[in-house]
C-alpha positions in Angstrom: -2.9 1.3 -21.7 -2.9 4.2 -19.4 0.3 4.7 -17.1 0.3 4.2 -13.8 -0.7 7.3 -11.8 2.0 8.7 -9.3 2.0 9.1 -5.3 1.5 13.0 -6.2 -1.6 12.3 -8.4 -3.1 9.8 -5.8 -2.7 11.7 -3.1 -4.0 14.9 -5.4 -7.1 13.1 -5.3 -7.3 12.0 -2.1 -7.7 15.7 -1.0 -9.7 16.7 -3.8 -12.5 14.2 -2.6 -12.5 14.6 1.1 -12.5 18.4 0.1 -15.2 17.9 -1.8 -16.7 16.0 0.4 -16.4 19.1 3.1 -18.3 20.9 1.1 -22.2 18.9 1.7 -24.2 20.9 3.7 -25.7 18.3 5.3 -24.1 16.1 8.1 -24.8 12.8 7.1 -23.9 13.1 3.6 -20.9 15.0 4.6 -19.7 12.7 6.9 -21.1 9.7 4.4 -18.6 11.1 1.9 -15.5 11.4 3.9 -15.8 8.4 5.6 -16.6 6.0 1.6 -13.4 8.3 0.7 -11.2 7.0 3.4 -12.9 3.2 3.3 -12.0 3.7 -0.9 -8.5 4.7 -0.6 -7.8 2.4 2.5 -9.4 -1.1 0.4 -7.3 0.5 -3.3 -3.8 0.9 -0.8 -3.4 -2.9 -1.7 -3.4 -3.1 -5.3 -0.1 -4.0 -6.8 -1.3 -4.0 -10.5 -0.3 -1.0 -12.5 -3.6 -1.6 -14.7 -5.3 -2.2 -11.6 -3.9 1.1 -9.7 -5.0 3.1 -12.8 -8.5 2.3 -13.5 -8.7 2.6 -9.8 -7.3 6.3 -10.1 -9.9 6.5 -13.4 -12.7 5.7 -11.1 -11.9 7.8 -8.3 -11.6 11.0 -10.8 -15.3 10.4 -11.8 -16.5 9.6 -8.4 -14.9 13.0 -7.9 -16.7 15.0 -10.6 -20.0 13.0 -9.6 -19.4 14.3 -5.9 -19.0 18.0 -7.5 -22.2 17.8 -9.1 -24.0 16.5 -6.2 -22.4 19.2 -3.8 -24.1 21.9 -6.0 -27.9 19.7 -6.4 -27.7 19.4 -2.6 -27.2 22.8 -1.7 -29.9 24.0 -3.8 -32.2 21.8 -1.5 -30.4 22.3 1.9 -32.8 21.9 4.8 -33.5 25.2 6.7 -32.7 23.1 10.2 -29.0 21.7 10.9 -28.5 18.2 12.1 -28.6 17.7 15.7 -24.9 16.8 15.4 -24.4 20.3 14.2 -26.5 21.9 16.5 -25.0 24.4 19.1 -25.9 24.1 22.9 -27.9 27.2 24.8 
């Protein structure tokens, strides 16, 4: 059985992922990312379980390495046009 992870560690991860998630190139995805992140932690801020709280903390360490690995595959593809949120006026 895996211990608990602490406040630290959670919140560690927190800003590993929306830092991560900073890091897409594109707007959607970026903004995607963050806002699943937030959604994530916000629904996992009522679990009282310690088994619970840890394979919580399990999963969000691979969503994090998953979101590493896609940062890299979508920047090799990045469009050549920004999003029209992105886009600076005249």
């Amino acid at each position: 059985m895996m211990a608990s992870p602490s406040r630290a560690e959670v919140l560690s991860l927190f800003r590993s992922l929306l830092r991560t998630a900073s890091k897409f190139t594109d707007y959607n995805i970026r903004e995607y990312s963050k806002r699943r992140t937030i959604d994530g932690f916000r629904d996992s801020s009522a679990l009282a379980d310690p088994s619970s709280v840890a394979a919580a903390f399990v999963d969000g360490k691979f969503q994090l390495e998953v979101m590493k690995r896609q940062v890299v595959v979508y920047s090799l593809y990045a469009p050549d046009i920004k999003s029209v949120m992105e886009a600076t006026s005249p």
